[in-house]
C-alpha positions in Angstrom: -28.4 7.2 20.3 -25.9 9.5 21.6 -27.8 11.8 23.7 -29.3 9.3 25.8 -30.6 11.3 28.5 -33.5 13.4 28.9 -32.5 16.5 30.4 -28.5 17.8 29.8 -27.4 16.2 33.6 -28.2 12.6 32.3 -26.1 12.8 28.7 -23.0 10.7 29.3 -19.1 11.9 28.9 -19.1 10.2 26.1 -22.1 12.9 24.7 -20.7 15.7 26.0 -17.1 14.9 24.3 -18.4 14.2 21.1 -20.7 17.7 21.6 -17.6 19.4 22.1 -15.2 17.9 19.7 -18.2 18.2 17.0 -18.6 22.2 17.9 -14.8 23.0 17.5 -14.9 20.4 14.2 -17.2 22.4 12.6 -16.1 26.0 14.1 -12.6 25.1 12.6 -14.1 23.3 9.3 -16.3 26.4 8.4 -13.1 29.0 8.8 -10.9 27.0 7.1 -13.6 26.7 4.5 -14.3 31.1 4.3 -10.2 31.2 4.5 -9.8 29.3 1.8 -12.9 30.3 -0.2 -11.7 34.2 0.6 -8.4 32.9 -1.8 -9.6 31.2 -4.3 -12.1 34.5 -5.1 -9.5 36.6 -5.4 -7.8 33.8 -7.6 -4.5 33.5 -5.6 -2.1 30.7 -5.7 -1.6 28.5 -2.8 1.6 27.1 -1.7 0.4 24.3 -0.9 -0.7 23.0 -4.2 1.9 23.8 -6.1 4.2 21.3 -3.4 1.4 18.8 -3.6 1.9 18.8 -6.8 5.3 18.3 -6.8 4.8 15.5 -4.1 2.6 13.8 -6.8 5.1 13.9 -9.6 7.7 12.4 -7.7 5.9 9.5 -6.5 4.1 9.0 -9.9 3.9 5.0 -11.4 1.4 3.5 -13.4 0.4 0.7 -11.1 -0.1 3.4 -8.1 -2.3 5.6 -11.0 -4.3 2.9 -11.7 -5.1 2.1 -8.3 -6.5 5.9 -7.4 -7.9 5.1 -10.6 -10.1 2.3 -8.7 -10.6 4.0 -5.4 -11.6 7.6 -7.0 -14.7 5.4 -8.5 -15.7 4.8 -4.6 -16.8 8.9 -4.8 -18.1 9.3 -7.6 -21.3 10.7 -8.5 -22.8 7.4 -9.3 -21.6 5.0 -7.3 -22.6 7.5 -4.0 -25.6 7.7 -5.2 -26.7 4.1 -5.5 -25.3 3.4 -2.3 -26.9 5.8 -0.3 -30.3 4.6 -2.0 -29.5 1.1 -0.9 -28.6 2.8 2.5 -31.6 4.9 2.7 -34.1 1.6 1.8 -32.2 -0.6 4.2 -32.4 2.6 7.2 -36.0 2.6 6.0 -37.1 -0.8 6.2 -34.4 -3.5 7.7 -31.9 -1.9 10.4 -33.9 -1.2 13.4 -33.5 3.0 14.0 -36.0 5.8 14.4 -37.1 6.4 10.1 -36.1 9.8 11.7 -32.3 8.3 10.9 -33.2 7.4 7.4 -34.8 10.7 6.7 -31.9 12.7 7.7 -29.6 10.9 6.2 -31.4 11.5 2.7 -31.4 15.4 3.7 -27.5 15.2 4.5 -26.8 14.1 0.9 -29.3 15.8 -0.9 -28.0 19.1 1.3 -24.7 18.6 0.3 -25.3 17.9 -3.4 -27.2 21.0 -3.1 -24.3 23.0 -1.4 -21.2 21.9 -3.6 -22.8 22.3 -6.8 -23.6 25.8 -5.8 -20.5 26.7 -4.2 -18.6 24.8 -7.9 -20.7 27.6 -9.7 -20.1 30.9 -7.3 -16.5 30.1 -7.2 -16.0 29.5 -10.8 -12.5 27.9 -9.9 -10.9 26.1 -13.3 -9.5 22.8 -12.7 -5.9 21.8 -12.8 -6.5 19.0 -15.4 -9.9 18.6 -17.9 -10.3 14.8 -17.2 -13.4 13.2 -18.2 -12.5 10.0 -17.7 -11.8 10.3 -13.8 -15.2 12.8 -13.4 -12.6 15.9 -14.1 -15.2 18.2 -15.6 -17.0 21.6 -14.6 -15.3 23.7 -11.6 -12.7 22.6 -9.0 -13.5 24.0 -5.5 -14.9 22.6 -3.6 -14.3 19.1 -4.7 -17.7 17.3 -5.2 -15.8 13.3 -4.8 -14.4 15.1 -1.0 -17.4 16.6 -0.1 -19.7 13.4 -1.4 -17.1 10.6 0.6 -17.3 12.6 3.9 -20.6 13.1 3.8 -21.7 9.3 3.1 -18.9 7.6 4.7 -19.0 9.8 7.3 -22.5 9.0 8.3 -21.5 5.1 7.9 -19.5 6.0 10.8 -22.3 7.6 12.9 -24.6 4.8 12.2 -20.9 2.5 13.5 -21.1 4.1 16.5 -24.7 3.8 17.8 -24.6 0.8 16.9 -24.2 -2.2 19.3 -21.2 -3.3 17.5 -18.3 -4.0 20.2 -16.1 -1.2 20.8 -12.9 -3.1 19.1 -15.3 -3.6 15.8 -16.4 0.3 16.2 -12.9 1.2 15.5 -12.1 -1.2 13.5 -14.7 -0.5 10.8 -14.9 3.3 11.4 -10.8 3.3 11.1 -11.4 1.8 7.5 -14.3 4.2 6.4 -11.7 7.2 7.7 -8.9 5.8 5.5 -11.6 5.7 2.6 -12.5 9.1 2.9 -9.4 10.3 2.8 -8.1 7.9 0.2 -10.3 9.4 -2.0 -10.1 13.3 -1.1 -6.3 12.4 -2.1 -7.0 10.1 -5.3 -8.4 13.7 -6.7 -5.1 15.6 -6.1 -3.1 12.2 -7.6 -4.9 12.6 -10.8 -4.6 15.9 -11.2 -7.9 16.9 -11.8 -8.0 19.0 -8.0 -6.2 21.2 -6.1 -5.0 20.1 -2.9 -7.1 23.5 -1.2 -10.3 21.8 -3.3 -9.6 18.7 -1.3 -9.2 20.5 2.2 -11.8 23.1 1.3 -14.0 19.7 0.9 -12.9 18.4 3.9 -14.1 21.4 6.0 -17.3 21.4 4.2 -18.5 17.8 4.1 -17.4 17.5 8.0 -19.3 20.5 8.8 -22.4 19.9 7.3 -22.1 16.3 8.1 -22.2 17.3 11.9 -25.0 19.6 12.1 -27.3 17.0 10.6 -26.2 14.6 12.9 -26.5 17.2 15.9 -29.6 18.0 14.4 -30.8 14.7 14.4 -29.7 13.8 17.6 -31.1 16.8 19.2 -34.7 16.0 18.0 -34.4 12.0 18.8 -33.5 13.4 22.4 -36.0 16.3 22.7 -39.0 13.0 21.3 -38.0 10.5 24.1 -38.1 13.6 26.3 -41.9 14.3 25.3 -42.7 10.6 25.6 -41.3 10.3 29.1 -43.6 13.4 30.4 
């Protein structure tokens, strides 16, 4: 795993960069998350979605709507859920980590289920666009597809890199699972059934949560192969 060692002086620079850069993630995640959140209670426009918006109308075509048609499926409520219970079975029983991986993951995406849907409700925020057909119903911020993608596809990354992949197929893979996230955060604002601030407000959330499981999970990996060496 990450934190290799068994006391701080033996975690590599490798650990303590992705310590750091995972504190400021989430320090700048969860303020850009109350910032925004602040806004949207006291129902103010944003700038920013109104010039998204116009960004979308200008580059509008029905082949390039049909194709965030396709990768908007990639979040949805039921295709992230059958994946992470294949993922969860397959942590669980075929690829070789601690079940303590498996286990966490299942409390990352039941946590952030949990979280979103009970954000959707305090917020109340209406939608740009009521569109069943692309999962556009219920409340806009934050956006359950953003906060869902990050969350799983985020943690396909995590399990990339402790893996014993080479570091050329690490990036590789976890370059493409980025690209997915944010392919789909944007597919939302494309077919108008999110604002741009649902998307980012997403973002912040999914990342941040994401990362304190991890740390989390980390933490107690490291603390257990402390114990066992004592």
């Amino acid at each position: 795993m990450l934190f290799s060692g068994t006391k701080v002086s033996d975690l590599s620079k490798t650990s303590i960069v992705m310590i750091v850069v995972g504190l400021l993630i989430v320090g700048s995640g969860s303020y850009l998350f109350a910032e925004i959140a602040d806004e949207v209670l006291e129902q103010e426009k944003f700038a920013v979605d109104a010039a998204a918006s116009n960004i979308v109308s200008a580059v509008e075509a029905s082949w390039l709507s049909h194709t965030m048609g396709w990768v908007t499926e990639a979040g949805s409520v039921t295709v992230i859920t059958i994946l992470s219970i294949i993922l969860f079975i397959c942590l669980l029983f075929v690829i070789p980590f601690s079940k303590w991986v498996a286990i966490y993951f299942a409390i990352s995406m039941i946590g952030i289920s949990l979280l979103t849907k009970g954000l959707k409700v305090a917020f109340g925020r209406e939608r740009p666009d009521l569109l069943e057909q692309y999962d556009g119903t219920g409340f806009s911020f934050p956006s359950g597809h953003t906060t869902g993608s990050t969350v799983f596809y985020g943690f396909l990354i995590y399990l990339i890199l402790i893996s014993p992949l080479t570091k050329s197929a690490k990036w590789l893979i976890n370059g493409l699972l980025f690209v997915i996230i944010l392919s789909i955060s944007l597919s939302r604002v494309y077919l108008s059934v999110h604002y741009f601030t649902d998307i980012l407000g997403g973002l912040a959330l999914g990342f941040s949560w994401l990362l304190i499981c991890i740390a989390a999970l980390e933490i107690m990996l490291w603390r257990g192969r402390r114990k066992n060496l004592t």
